[in-house]
Structures are given as structure tokens and as C-alpha cells.
C-alpha positions in Angstrom: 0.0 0.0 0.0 0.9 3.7 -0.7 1.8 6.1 2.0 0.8 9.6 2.0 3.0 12.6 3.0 1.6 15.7 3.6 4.0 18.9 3.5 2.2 22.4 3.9 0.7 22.7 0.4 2.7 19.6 -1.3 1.1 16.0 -1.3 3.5 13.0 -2.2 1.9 9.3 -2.9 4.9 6.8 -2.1 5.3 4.0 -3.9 8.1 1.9 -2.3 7.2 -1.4 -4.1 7.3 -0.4 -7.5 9.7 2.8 -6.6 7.8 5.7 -7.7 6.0 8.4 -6.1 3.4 10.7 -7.2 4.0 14.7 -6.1 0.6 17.0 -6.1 0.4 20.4 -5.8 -0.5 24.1 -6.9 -4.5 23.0 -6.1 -7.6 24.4 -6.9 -10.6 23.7 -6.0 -14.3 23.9 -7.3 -17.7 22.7 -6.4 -17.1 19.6 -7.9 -13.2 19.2 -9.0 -10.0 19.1 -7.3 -6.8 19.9 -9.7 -3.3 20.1 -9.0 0.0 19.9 -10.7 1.3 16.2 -10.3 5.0 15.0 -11.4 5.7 11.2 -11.6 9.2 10.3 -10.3 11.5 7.3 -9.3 11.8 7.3 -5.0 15.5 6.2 -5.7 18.1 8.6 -5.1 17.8 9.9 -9.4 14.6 10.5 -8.9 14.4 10.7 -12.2 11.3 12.4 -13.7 9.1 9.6 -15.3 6.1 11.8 -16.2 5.1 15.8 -15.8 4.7 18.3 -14.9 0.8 18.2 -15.9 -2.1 19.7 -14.7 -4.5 17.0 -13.7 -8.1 16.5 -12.4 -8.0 14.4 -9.3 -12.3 13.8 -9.7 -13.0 13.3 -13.2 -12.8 9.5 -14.0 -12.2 9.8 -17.7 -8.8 12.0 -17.1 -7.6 9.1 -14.8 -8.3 6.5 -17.1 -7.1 8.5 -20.2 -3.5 9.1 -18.2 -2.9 5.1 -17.2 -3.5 4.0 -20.6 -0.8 6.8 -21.5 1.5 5.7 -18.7 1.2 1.7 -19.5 2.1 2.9 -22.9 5.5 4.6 -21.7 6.8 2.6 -19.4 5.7 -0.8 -16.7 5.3 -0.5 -13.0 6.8 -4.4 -11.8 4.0 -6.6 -11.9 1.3 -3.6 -11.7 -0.9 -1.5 -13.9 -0.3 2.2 -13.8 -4.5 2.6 -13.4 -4.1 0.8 -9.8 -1.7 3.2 -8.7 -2.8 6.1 -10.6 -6.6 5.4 -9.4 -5.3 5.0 -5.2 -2.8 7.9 -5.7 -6.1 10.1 -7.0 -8.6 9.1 -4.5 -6.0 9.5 -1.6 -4.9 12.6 -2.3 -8.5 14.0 -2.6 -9.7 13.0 0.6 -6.9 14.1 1.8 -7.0 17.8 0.4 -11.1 17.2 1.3 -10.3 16.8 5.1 -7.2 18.9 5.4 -6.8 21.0 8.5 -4.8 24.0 8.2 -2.4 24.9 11.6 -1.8 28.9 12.3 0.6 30.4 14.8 -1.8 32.0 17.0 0.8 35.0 18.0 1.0 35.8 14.2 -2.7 37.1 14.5 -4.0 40.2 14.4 -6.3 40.7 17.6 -9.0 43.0 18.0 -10.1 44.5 21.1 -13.6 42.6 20.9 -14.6 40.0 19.0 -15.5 41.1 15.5 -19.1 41.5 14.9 -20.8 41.9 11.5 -24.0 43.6 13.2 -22.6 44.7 16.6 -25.0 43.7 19.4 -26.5 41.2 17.5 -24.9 39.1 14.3 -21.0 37.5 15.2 -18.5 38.0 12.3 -17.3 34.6 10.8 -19.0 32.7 13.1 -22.8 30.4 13.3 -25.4 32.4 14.7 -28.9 30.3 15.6 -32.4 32.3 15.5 -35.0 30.3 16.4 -38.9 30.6 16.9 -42.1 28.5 16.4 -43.5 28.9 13.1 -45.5 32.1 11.8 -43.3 34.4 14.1 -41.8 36.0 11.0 -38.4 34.6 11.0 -37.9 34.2 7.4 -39.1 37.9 7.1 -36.5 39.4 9.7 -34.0 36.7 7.9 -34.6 38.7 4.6 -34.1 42.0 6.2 -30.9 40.9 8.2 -29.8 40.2 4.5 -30.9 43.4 3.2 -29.5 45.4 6.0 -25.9 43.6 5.1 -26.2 44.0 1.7 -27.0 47.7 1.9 -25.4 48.5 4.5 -28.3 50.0 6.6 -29.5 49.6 10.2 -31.4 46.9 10.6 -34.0 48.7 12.5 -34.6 52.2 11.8 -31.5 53.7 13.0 -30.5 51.2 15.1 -28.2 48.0 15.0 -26.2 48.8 11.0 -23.5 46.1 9.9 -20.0 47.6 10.0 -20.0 47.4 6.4 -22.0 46.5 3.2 -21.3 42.7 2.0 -22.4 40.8 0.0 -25.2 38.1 1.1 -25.9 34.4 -0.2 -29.7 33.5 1.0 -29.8 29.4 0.9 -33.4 28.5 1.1 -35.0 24.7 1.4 -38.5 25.8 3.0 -40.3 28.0 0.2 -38.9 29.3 -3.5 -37.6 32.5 -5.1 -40.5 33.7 -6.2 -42.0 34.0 -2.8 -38.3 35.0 -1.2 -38.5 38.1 -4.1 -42.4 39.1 -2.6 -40.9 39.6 0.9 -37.5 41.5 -0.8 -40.2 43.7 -2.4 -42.3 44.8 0.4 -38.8 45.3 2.6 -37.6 47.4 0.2 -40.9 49.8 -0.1 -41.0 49.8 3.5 -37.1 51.5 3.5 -38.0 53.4 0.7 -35.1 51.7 -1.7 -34.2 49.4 -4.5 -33.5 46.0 -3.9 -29.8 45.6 -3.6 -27.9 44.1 -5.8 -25.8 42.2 -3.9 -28.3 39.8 -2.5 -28.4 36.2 -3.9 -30.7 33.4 -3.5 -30.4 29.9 -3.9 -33.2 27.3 -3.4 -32.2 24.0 -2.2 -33.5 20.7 -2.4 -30.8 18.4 -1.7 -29.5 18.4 2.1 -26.3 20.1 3.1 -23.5 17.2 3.2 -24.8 16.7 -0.6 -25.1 20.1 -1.7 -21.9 22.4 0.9 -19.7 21.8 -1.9 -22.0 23.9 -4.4 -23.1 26.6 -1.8 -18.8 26.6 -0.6 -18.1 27.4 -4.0 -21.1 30.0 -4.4 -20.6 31.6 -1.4 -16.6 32.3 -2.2 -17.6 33.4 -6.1 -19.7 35.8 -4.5 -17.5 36.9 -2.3 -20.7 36.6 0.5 -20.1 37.9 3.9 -23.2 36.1 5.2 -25.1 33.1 4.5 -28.5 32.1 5.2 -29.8 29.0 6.4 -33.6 28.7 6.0 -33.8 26.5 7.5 -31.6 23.8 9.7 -34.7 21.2 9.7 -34.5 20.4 6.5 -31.3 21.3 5.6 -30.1 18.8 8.3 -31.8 16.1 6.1 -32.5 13.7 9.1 -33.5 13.0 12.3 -32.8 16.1 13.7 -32.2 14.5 17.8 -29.3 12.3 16.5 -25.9 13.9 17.5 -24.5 12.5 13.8 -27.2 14.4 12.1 -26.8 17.4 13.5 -23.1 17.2 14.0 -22.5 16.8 10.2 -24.8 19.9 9.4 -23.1 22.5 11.9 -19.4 20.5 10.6 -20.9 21.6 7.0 -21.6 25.4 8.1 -18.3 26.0 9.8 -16.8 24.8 5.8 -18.4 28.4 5.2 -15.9 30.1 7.0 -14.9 33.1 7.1 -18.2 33.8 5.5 -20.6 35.0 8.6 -23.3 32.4 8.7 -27.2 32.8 10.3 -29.0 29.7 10.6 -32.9 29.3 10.9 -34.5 27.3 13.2 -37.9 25.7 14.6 -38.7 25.4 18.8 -38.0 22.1 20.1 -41.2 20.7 21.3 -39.4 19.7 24.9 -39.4 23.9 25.4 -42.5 25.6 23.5 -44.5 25.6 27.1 -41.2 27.6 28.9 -40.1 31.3 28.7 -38.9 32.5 25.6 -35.6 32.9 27.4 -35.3 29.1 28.1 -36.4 27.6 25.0 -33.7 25.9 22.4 -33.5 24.8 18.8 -35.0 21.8 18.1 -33.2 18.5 17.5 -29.9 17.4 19.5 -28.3 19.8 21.7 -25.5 20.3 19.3 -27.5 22.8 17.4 -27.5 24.9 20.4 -24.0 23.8 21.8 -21.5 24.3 18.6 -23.3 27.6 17.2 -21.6 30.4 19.2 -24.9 32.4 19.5 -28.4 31.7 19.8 -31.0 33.6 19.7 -35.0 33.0 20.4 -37.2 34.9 18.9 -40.8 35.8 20.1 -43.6 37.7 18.9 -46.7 39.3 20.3 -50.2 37.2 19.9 -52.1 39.8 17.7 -53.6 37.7 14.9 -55.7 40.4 13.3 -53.4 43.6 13.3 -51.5 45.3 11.1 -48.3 45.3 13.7 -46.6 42.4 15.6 -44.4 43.0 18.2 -41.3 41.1 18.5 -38.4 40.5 20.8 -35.1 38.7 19.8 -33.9 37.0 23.2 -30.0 36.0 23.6 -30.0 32.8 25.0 -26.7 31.4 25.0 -23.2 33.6 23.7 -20.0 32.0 23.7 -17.9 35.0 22.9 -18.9 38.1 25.0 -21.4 38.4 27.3 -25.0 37.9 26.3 -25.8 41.0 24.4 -29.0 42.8 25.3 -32.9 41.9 24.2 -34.0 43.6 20.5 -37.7 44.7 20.5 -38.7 45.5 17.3 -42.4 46.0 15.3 -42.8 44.5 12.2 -45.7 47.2 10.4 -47.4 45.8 7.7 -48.9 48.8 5.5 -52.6 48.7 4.0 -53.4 45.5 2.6 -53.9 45.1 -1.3 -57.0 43.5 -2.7 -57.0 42.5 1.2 -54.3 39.9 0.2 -50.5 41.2 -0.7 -48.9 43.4 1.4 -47.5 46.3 -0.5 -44.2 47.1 2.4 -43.1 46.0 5.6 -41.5 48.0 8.0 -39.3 46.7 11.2 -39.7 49.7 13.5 -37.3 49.5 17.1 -39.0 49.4 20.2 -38.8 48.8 23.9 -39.5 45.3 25.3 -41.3 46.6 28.2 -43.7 48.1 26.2 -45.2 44.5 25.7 -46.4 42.7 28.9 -46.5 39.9 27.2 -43.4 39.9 25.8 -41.5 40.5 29.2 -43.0 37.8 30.2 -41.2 35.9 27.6 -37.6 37.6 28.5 -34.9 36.6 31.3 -35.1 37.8 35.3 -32.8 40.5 34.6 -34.7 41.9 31.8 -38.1 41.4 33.6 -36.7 43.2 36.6 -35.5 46.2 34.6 -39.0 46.3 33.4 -40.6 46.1 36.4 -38.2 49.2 38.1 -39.0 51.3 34.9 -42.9 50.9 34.8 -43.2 51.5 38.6 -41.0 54.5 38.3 -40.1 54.3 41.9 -37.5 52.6 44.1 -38.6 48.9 44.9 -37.4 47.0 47.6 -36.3 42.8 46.8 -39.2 41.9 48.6 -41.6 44.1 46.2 -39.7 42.7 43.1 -40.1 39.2 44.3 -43.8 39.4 45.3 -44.6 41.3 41.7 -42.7 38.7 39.7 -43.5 35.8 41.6 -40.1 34.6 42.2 -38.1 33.5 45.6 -36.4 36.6 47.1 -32.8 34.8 46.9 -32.9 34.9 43.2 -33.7 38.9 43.3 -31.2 39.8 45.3 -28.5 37.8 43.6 -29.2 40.0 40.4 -30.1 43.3 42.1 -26.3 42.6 42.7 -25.1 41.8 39.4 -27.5 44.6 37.7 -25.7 47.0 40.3 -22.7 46.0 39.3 -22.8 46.9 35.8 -23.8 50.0 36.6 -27.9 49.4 35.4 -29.2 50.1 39.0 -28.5 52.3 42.2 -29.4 51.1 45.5 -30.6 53.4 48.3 -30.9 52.7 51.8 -29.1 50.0 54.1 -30.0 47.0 56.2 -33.7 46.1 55.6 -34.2 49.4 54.1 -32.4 48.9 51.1 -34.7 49.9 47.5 -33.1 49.6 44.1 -34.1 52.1 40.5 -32.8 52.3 37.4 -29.5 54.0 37.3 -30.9 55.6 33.9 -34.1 56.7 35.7 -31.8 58.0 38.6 -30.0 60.3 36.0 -33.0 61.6 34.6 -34.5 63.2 37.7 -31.7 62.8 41.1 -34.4 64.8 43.2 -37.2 61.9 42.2 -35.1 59.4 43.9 -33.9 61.8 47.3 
């Protein structure tokens, strides 16, 4: 058997039976094809050039055939056929390339002060962000105008929450087509008053991602895409989503995107629909809330019949930072046409407080916040507790925490102690004296 060795960007197939070796490299690769440069040598001390320097097709069958028959023609291997060893050589050296891992001196790095965000508060650079929400909560219409927002380069709501710079975005979609994906571009763009941009790209999918990452890898790089868009992981996963192998080999297939920012789509896990907003997860295996490095939930408001929804994007989990603050937002759907199409859609910022029912949804910290800022009044832990229904203990642990990132003031000592907003504090000192 052949052994492989591997040296930076130069891939040898040793031969020792037959004493020649096969030397790959200058690659390339596309969404289907792997090519290199390959020289054919003895492994004696001559190495004497038997064959080469060509430029060769590791994939395509035809090319391999077409070069043994040459080969056999030229010259005999022992006892072998130059197809064997051509063949192994070939399919080695393309797995290998496949799987390779690149190694970086981490002090050779350029460090930023924070980690680098494409949307800061909200959307990671070059990582897997997870938004997920039960269905008809509007993901796949905030998913549009994430894409818009990073294609244009405008906030994402109003003035509120713009990328750090315009890129290009590849939208990868398995749940509806392009026809419907351009409806929902349309009415986003009326609402912001603007063309549809010209950087934004869509790609239905039908196949699941191990088939098709090679296609969307080799898309995403021609397009030079800063973000792509899972719509979503359920089907793209193309299994049973609460198998660790099924959802390991989906989020192994995203990270392939790299460094290409990537926001995935998914559905509630059954397990958590009946919990908090804040507590809910993706559904399937817990790897599609362990390996993505931030998760978001997203909830909307119960209104059937209106015109608005109110929504609130929830941080659930962040694995670089600390868990960036809830987004309220109002998605404003302008007079029906022919009481059917929506002409534009608007996503308006808001305050999470100013939906009951969506502080309900959000974490302790948030709920307490909102609590403080609707009473407009110091409140004791004891008040706090009783009005949220929650044991005192836990109040007091995050009174602390709150306190100490400078959010609230505390007033008062021993049992007399009452806690306010610091914001509310700065606004009128003599309310609080």
C-alpha cells in the first residue's frame, strides 16, 4: 500500500514497491473538482522524472483513465498496472486535500479588542449564529431583512443596530422558492423606501447540506458573500434532527463556510415551546444549540388580526462576549392590497417593556428592569419578588449583578435597602432623594 505525506501545500503518494512516487500540488478547487499539478518520479536517489509536470483533475474518472492508458504505454510498473496506482494515488490525495486541516501560529494574529461583529450587538463575524422561533413568528421575514440590511449597509431597525459594512449576502433557502423570497425582498424594500440591492443572492435548495456544501462553498466564495442564510436547519439537516451524527455533520458543514458569517434558521424544540422565551432551544440534538456560538429566540406578540406584531429577539446562549441585550422591534405591515399582498413592511425598534406579554417571555434580569422602569419608583427585593412571583434569593442575587454593571442604584441600608434604574436616577436625582 501507498503512503501519503503531507508537507504544507505539497502532497506525495509513495510507492516503495514499485519505486515511484506521485508529487501533487499548486490546487484548486471547485464545487465539484480538485486539480493540481502532479510529477511522476523514481523514489531512488535519481529521482528521475518519469512523467510531468501536468495539470490533472484528481475527480473526473475519464482523465484518470485517459492518463494510465498513456502511462502503461511509456513505461511498466513491476508486476502492476499504472491505473491501480494512478486510481489509489487520485482518490487518496482528494480525501486528503477534502479533510485537510490548516495549523496557524496563533501569535502571528491580528487581535482585535472585541470579537469582531458583522451587526454589533447582534450578528457575530465569521462565526454560526442560531435564531429560532415557532413557526409564523416572522423569521424568514426578519431573515430577509438581516440580509438586506448587510447587503445595503443600513441599520437593521430604523437607526439602530447597522453592519460595519456593506457585503455581499448568499440567502440558501429549502422551505419556500424564489418567487415567494423576491415578494418579501419587495415589500422590505418599499418599507425602507429603496431598490433592492444588488448584492443579494438566492439559492433554493432541495438536496441536504452534506450533498449540496460543496455547491453553496463554491457559491458563497464566487460571491464573495459575507453572510449566509440557512432557512432552515430542519430540513437542511436532512435527518433525524435528535441524533448527534445528524446534527453534527450539518453544523461540521456550516463552519466549511468560513470566514463567511453564517445565520442559521430554526424551529422550537417541542421539549421547550411551554417555557419562557428565554429558556427555549432549537429543536433536535443539543448540538444545534452547543456548537453555534450564539443563539437567539425569537418571540412575537399574539395579535392575529393587526396590522403590527411586536417582536423581541432573546439571547439565549453567547459564547464570545457576554449575552448581548434583548432587540424589540415592530414588524408594520402597510394597507393591505386586494386584502391579500402586502405592499411594504416596516421593522420599526421598540422597547421590550412596552409589551407585557413579551417581558414575560424575557430573562429575570430583563423582567426586573422592566418592572423598576414601569413602577418609576424605588422597589425594595421583597416588592420585586412578590410582583414577579419569584423567591427573594434569586432577586437579590441579580439586584447585585444589575448594580454592578452599573444598570441600578441602591438606596438605603439594612432592611431598608430599594433599588431604581440607574438611567431613571440620572434623569431626575431629586425623584429618587
Amino acid at each position: 500500500m501507498p503512503d501519503l505525506v503531507i508537507q504544507a501545500e505539497t502532497y506525495v503518494s509513495k510507492w516503495p514497491e514499485y519505486n515511484v512516487a506521485l508529487t501533487f500540488d499548486r490546487f484548486s478547487e471547485t464545487a465539484n473538482d480538485i486539480s493540481a499539478s502532479l510529477l511522476i518520479h523514481l523514489l531512488s536517489e535519481s529521482r528521475r522524472k518519469l512523467w510531468g509536470p501536468v495539470r490533472v483533475t484528481l475527480t473526473r474518472t475519464s482523465e484518470i483513465n485517459q492518463l494510465a492508458r498513456t502511462l502503461n504505454s511509456l513505461c511498466q510498473v513491476g508486476d502492476s498496472d499504472w491505473q491501480v496506482i494512478i486510481s489509489q494515488a487520485f482518490s487518496d490525495v482528494a480525501e486528503a486535500y477534502r479533510n485537510r486541516i490548516d495549523v496557524i501560529r496563533l501569535a502571528d494574529l491580528d487581535v482585535p479588542d472585541t470579537p469582531p461583529e458583522l451587526i454589533p450587538g447582534f450578528l457575530l463575524d465569521h462565526q454560526t449564529t442560531v435564531i429560532a422561533a415557532e413557526a409564523s413568528s416572522g423569521k424568514s421575514y426578519l431573515a430577509t431583512a438581516i440580509a438586506v440590511s448587510v447587503a445595503t449597509g443600513l441599520p437593521l431597525f430604523g437607526e439602530h443596530y447597522a453592519p460595519v459594512e456593506p457585503r455581499p449576502v448568499l440567502y440558501v433557502d429549502w422551505e419556500t422558492d424564489g418567487e415567494i423570497q423576491a415578494h418579501r425582498l419587495k415589500r422590505i424594500c418599499a418599507g425602507l423606501d429603496i431598490e433592492r440591492p444588488a448584492h443579494l443572492w438566492y439559492a433554493r435548495c432541495t438536496r441536504n447540506l452534506q450533498a449540496a456544501i460543496r455547491q453553496i462553498k463554491h457559491w458563497s466564495a464566487e460571491l464573495g458573500a459575507g453572510l449566509v442564510i440557512i432557512d432552515s436547519i430542519g430540513p437542511a439537516a436532512g435527518g433525524e434532527l435528535e441524533k448527534s451524527e445528524v446534527a453534527l455533520q450539518a453544523m461540521s458543514c456550516l463552519n466549511e463556510l468560513h470566514p463567511a458569517a453564517r445565520l442559521v434558521l430554526a424551529h422550537i424544540s417541542k421539549s421547550s415551546r411551554e417555557q419562557r422565551a428565554s429558556e427555549r432551544t432549537p429543536i433536535g440534538s443539543v448540538f444545534f444549540y452547543n456548537i453555534p456560538r450564539s443563539v437567539w429566540i425569537l418571540q412575537r406578540g399574539s395579535a392575529e388580526e393587526s396590522d403590527a406584531i411586536d417582536c423581541a429577539l432573546l439571547n439565549v446562549k453567547s459564547n464570545i462576549g457576554r449575552q448581548r441585550a434583548p432587540i424589540a422591534y415592530r414588524m408594520e405591515f402597510e394597507e393591505p392590497l386586494d386584502g391579500l399582498i402586502l405592499p411594504s413592511v416596516r421593522f420599526v425598534p421598540s422597547r421590550i417593556d412596552d409589551s407585557p406579554e413579551l417581558v414575560e417571555h424575557a430573562s429575570l434580569p430583563t423582567r426586573i428592569t422592566a418592572l423598576l422602569r414601569d413602577e418609576r419608583r424605588p422597589m425594595s427585593a421583597a416588592e420585586i419578588a412578590e410582583a414577579l412571583g419569584i423567591k427573594q434569593n434569586a432577586v437579590r442575587a441579580i439586584l447585585a449583578r444589575l448594580r454592578a454593571n452599573g444598570k441600578l442604584v441602591r438606596f438605603g441600608s439594612g432592611r431598608e435597602i430599594t433599588w431604581a434604574l440607574a438611567a431613571d436616577r440620572e434623569e431626575d436625582d431629586s425623584e429618587w432623594c
